[in-house]
Every structure is written in structure tokens, then in C-alpha cells.
C-alpha positions in Angstrom: 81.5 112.8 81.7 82.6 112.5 85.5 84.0 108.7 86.1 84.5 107.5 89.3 87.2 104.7 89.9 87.2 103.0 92.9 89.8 99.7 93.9 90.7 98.0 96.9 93.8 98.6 98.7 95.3 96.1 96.0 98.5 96.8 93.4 96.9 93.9 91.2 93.1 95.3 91.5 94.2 99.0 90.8 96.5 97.8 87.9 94.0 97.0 85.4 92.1 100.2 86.2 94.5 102.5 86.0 95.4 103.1 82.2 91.4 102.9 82.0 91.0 105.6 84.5 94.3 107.7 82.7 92.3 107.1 79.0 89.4 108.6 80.3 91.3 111.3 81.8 93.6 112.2 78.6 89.9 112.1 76.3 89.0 115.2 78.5 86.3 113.8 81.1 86.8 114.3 84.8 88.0 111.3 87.0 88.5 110.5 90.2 89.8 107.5 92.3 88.1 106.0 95.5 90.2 104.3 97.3 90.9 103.3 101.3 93.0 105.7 102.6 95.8 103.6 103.1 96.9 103.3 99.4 96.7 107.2 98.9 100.8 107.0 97.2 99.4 104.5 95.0 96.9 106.4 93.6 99.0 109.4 94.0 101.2 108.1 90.9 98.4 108.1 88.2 97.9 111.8 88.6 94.3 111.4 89.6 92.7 113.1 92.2 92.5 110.6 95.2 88.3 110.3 97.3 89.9 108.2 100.6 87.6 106.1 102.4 88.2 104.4 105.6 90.0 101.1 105.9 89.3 98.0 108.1 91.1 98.9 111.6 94.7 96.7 111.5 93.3 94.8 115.1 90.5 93.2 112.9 91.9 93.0 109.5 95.2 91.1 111.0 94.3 88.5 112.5 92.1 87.2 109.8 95.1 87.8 107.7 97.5 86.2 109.9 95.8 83.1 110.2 95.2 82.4 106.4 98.5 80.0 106.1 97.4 77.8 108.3 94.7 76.7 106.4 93.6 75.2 103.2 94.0 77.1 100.0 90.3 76.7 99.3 88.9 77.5 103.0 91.6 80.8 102.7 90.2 81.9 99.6 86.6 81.1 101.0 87.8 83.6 103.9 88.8 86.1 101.8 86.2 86.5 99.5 83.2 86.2 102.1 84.6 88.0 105.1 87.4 90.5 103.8 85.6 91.8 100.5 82.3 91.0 101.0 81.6 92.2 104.4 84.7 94.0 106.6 86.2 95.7 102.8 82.7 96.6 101.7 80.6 97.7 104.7 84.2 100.3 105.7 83.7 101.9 102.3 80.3 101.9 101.3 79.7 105.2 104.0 82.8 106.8 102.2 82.1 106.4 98.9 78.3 106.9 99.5 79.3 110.7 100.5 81.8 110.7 97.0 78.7 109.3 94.6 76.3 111.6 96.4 78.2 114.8 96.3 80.3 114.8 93.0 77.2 113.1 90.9 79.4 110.6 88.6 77.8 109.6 85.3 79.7 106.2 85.4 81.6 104.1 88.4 84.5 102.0 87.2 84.9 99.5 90.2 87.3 96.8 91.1 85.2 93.4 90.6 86.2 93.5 94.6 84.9 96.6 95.5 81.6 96.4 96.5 81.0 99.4 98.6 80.6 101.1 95.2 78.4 99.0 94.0 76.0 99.7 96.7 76.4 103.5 96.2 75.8 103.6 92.7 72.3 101.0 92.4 71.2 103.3 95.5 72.0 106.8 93.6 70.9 105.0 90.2 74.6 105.5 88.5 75.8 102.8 86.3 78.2 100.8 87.0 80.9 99.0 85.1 83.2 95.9 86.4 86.9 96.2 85.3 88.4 92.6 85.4 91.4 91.7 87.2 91.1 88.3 86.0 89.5 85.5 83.6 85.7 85.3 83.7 85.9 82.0 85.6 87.2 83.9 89.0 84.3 86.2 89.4 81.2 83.3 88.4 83.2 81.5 91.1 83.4 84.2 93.6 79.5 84.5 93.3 78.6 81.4 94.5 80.2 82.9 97.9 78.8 86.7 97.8 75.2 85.8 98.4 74.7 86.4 102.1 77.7 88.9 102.4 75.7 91.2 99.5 72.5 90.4 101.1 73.7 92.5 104.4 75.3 94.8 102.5 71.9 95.5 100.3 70.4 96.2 104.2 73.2 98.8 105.2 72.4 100.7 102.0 69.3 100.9 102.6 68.6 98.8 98.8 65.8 96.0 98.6 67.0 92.6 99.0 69.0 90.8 95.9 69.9 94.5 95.1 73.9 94.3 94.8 73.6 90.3 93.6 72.1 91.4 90.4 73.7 94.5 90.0 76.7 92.6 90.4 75.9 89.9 87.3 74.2 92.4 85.2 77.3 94.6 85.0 79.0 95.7 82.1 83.0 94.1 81.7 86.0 95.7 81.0 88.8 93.3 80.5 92.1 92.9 79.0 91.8 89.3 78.8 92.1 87.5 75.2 89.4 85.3 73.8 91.9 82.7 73.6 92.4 82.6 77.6 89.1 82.6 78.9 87.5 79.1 79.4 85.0 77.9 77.4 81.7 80.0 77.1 83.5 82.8 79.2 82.8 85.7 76.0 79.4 84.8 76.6 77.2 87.7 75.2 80.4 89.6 74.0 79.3 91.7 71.5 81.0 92.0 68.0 82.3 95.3 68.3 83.9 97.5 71.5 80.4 99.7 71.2 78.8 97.6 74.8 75.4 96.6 74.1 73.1 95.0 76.5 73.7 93.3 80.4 77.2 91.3 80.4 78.8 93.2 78.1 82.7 92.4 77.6 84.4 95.0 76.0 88.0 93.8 75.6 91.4 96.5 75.4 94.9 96.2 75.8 97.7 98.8 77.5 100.3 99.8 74.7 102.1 97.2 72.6 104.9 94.9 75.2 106.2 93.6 71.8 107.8 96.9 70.9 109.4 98.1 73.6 113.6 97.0 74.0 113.7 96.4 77.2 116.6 97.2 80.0 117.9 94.9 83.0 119.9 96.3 86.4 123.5 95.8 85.2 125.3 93.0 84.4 125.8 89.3 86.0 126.0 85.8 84.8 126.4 84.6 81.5 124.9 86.8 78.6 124.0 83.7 76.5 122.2 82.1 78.7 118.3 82.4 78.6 117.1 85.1 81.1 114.5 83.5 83.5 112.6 86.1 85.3 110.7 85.5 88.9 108.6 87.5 90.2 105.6 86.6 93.2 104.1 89.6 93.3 103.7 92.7 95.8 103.3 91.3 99.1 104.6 87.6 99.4 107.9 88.6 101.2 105.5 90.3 103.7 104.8 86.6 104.8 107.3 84.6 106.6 105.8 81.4 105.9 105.4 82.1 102.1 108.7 83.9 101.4 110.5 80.9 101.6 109.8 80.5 97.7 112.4 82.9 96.9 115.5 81.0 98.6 113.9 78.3 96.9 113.7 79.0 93.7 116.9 80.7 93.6 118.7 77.2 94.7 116.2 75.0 92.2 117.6 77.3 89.2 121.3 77.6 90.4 123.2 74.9 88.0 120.6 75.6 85.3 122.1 77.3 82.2 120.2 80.1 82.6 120.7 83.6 84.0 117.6 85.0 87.0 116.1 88.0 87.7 114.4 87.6 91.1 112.4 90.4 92.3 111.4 90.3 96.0 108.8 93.0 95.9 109.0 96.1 98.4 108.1 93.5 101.0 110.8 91.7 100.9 114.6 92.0 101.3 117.6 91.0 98.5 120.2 91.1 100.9 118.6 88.2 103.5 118.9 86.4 100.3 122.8 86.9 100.2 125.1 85.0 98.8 123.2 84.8 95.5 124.1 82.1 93.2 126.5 83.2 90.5 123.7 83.0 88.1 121.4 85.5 89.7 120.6 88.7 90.5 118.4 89.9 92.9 116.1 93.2 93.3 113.3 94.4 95.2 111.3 95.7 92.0 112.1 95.9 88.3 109.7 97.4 85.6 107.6 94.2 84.1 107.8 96.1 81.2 111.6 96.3 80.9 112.0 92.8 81.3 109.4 91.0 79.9 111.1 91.7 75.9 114.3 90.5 77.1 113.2 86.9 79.2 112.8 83.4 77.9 110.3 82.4 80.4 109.0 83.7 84.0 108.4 81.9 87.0 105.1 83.4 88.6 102.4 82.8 91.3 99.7 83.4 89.1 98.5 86.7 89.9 96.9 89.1 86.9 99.1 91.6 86.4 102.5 89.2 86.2 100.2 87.0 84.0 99.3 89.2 81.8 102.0 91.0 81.2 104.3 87.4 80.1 101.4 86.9 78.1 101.7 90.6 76.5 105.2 89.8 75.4 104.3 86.2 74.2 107.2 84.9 77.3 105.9 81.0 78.5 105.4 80.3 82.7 105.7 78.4 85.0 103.3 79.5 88.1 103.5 78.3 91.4 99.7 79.6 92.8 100.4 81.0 96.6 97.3 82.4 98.2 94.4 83.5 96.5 92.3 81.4 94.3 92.0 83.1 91.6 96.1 82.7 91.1 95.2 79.1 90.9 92.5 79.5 88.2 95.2 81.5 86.1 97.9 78.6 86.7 95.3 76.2 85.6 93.9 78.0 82.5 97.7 78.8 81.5 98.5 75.2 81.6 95.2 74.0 80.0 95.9 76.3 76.6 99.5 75.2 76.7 101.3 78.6 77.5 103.5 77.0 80.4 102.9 74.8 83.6 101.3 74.9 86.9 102.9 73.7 90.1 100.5 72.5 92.7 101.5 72.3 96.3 102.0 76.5 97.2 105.6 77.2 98.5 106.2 73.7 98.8 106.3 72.8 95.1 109.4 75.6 94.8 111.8 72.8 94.6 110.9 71.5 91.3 110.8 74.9 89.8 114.2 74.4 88.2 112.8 71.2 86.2 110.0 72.8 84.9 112.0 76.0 83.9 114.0 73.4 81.8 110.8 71.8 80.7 109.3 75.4 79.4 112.8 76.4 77.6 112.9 73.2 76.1 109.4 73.0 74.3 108.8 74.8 71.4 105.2 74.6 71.7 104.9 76.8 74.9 106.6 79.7 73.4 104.8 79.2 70.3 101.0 79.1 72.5 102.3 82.0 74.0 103.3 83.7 71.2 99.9 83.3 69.7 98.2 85.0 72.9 100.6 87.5 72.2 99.4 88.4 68.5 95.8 87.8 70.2 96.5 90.7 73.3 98.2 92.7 70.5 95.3 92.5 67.8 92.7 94.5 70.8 91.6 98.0 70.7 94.1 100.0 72.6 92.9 101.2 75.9 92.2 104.9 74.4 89.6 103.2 71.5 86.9 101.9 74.2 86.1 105.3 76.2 83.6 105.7 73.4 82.4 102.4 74.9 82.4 103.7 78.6 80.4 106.9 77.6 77.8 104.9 75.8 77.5 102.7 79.2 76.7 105.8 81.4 74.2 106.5 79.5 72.5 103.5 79.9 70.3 104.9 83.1 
């Protein structure tokens, strides 16, 4: 079987797909990753053979960018989804990966729920194709509502007959490695009772290794060892915004005569040192494996994206998220808060201040540990990642 992968220039939307794309890999088929040319190093460290496609030119793509804090959550979100994915992301790959679909002749194409110039390549060369979920069901029947005209023009550049990519887009298949237990109600809709896919809107649910086994390691020493390790992380590009990485000062101050010990990661965007002097209490870094901290902390402080989310979840650690930018960080803070697993702050950077109060508040209540515990046994009861390629190969079949 030949599976094509392809993502947006995204850490979080790769994430998800890449111990998908390494399973199908290790069972023997041949895989390949689309993606813009621009994250080539990211695609680089899966071992997979990178097909580049061209990104949106900087002078457009930046300005849009640039101009998202000064607006509503909602109308940035609005922005994002209709002009950067839908149309400017979509319309610079669909030529690239197009030439990929028509010349290599995949039997199945993994995509990034984002990633739409795939989509259009595979309804118009008749290859399946299978959405892998960087979020809870509610983010994409959301995201929808605002795809209609932007897939509508992209059905006309490939060439595909109106309503094309809007029902390709519904119809597909899901891989997720959401738990039952987090999606809102009615999101397993037509989830079959078994991994073996069956019929449109199939969820076929996994998880990546165990979190609950592994030890865990932290970078050095610092603090007091008996105090509950808080770890806060806001992802891979909030300290690339002036305006937004302000929540890092912030939250180092709101936690710095709790009784707690932090681990602060800044991302590569961001810079430890124009955090200097630390509080006594804290250390910070630019990037420390999730997975070697996760065993070890008490509870995280998060901004809601999937990755971060799901991996506290994994280890069964409690939240508090603090949603930034995107909107589907603010549909994970909600649901997190609704099942009882930790608490969302509204108000973006702003709310920073009151993080140390609701770290207390999460420490202090048995009950958030406990929710999150039992998400944990759910995320841990899942087929691992290597049982559901028997899934994948019945999908590309399907046509």
C-alpha cells in the first residue's frame, strides 16, 4: 500500500499524523509526506521521505498574520479558517500535491483536517481519503459552517463539480486519538464498534505508546523537590508574538510565592534569558520533551492546543488552559473544563494573572486529578497506533 501524508506547515497538525504515518511505515507499506516546503526539517525527523509543495509568499501570508491580535478571537479564527486554509493554504498546494497524487498513484491520503489541497487531488484522481484529527469532533463541524465558499473555489481550480470537496470533506473517514469521554455529546456519532472502519464518518480511535509508563526526566535541579511540579507550556510559536508572549512573564510572577516548583518552556520562538531573573521557584527552557515531564508534574498550565492537551490528558496531569489564538484552543479549554479535568481562563493573555489561583485551585481538588485520571485509563484502554493500519488498508480499498 502507498499512503500519502500530507499536513500544513503546523507542529500541532503534523503531530497527530506522524506516529500514523511511522506505523504505516514500520508494517511495510510505502509512505510519504506532503508538506509546504518550509517545514522540510520537520518532516525530515520522522524518517519519511519529504513531497515539498509551495508555500504562501511571506508578503501575503504576513500581513494577514500580523493583524490577527488586533482583533476579536472569533473574527481571528474566522480569518484563519476561511482565508489562510481554505483559500491562500489550499489553492498554493493543491498544484504541488496534484503532480505527487498523479505521479506516485497512492492507494490512500492521510491529510491534516486543514489541508485541503489534498483533498482536491485525491476526489479528482478518485483516491480515498482519510481525515486524521488534531482535535475533538466539535472543531471541524464548526469549521464547516466557514469552508463553504472557500471549497466551492477550490472545487473550480481542480477542475471537480461543484460541492465536490464539501462532501468529500464530511464523508471522510476519522482517525483520532481523542477518548470517548472528551468529545461532546453525540461527537462518536456513527463510530463503529470495532477499529475495522465501516461506512462514511468512520472514527477509528488509537493512542501513541503508554505516557503512564515512562519515568520521566527534568533539566537539572532548582527549587524545592517537595513541592508539586507545575509545568507551562503555550506551545510552538506564541513567543513569536510580541503581543502574546507576555503570558510567560506573567505566569512566571502569578506562580512565584506559590508552593510549587515551574517548568516554563518558551518554545524555539521564544527566549529564557529575556525572562531573567527567574523566580527562585522556576526554571526556564526553550523546549523540554512533553513526554519526560508529563509523569513527573502535578498539573500544567496550557493554551489549549491538541498536542499539549492531549498529552496532560495521556498522563492523567489536571489543566489549567488559558486559550490564545485559534478557536479550536478555546473549544479544548471549554470541553476540559465541562468534564471536570481542570479550568479555563477566558480573556487570552490578559487572564495570565490569575493563573497562580487556579493552579492552587487544580492542586487543591481531588476531583480534577481524579477526571483526569479517568481519561487517562480511557486514552490508555485504545488500540495502540500499530493495531489500526489494518483499519487504514481496509479504507483504501474503499474506491
Amino acid at each position: 500500500m502507498r499512503v500519502l501524508c500530507a499536513t500544513t506547515a503546523g507542529t500541532g497538525h503534523f503531530g497527530p499524523m506522524a506516529p500514523v504515518a511511522q506505523a504505516c511505515a514500520a508494517a511495510g507499506h510505502e509512505v510519504r509526506v506532503a508538506a509546504p516546503l518550509s517545514f522540510a526539517s520537520h518532516v525530515e525527523q520522522t524518517g519519511l521521505p519529504h513531497e515539498p509543495f509551495d508555500d504562501v509568499p511571506p508578503e501575503i501570508m504576513g500581513p494577514i498574520f500580523g493583524g490577527l491580535s488586533s482583533v476579536s478571537m472569533e473574527a481571528a479564527n474566522h480569518t484563519v479558517v476561511r482565508a489562510v486554509f481554505g483559500r491562500l493554504d489550499a489553492q498554493a498546494a493543491f498544484p504541488g500535491v496534484s503532480e505527487v497524487v498523479e505521479r506516485w498513484r497512492p492507494d490512500v491520503v492521510l491529510r491534516d483536517p486543514c489541508e485541503f489541497g489534498s483533498l482536491a487531488a485525491a476526489e479528482r484522481a478518485g483516491v480515498p481519503n482519510v481525515e486524521v484529527a488534531i482535535g475533538i469532533r466539535g472543531l471541524q463541524l464548526w469549521a464547516s459552517e466557514l469552508l463553504t465558499d472557500p471549497l466551492q473555489e477550490l472545487d473550480e481550480v481542480a477542475g471537480l463539480p461543484p460541492g465536490t470537496c464539501s462532501l468529500a470533506m464530511a464523508a471522510a473517514p476519522v482517525l483520532t486519538s481523542v477518548p470517548p469521554g472528551l468529545e461532546p455529546e453525540g461527537g462518536a456519532a456513527h463510530e463503529p464498534s470495532s477499529t475495522a472502519a465501516q461506512g462514511p464518518s468512520a472514527v477509528v480511535r488509537y493512542r501513541h505508546g503508554d505516557s503512564r509508563s515512562r519515568v520521566g526526566s527534568l533539566p537539572g535541579e532548582w527549587g524545592d523537590g517537595d513541592h508539586p511540579l507545575v509545568y507551562v507550556t503555550f506551545g510552538s510559536v506564541t513567543g513569536g508574538f510580541a503581543d502574546l508572549s507576555v503570558v510567560f512573564g506573567r505566569c512566571l510572577d502569578a506562580l512565584a510565592e506559590r508552593p510549587v516548583r515551574v517548568l516554563l518552556t518558551t518554545g524555539h520562538a521564544g527566549d529564557p534569558d529575556e525572562l531573567r531573573p527567574w523566580p527562585t521557584n522556576a526554571r526556564v527552557e526553550r523546549w523540554w520533551p512533553q513526554e519526560d515531564v508529563m509523569p513527573l508534574a502535578s498539573a500544567m498550565v496550557g493554551h489549549g492546543g491538541f498536542g499539549t492537551t492531549m498529552s496532560a490528558l495521556a498522563a492523567g496531569v489536571p489543566q489549567v488552559v488559558v486559550p490564545l489564538f485559534a478557536f479550536d484552543q478555546e473549544i479544548n479549554a471549554t470541553r476540559i473544563a465541562e468534564v471536570g479535568a481542570g479550568i479555563r481562563l477566558g480573556g487570552r493573555q490578559e487572564s495570565a494573572a490569575q493563573v497562580g489561583e487556579a493552579v492552587s485551585q487544580v492542586l487543591d481538588d481531588g476531583r480534577m486529578r481524579s477526571v483526569a485520571e479517568a481519561l487517562s485509563d480511557e486514552i490508555a484502554s485504545l488500540p495502540d497506533v500499530s493495531e489500526i493500519v489494518e483499519s487504514i488498508e481496509g479504507l483504501a480499498r474503499r474506491r
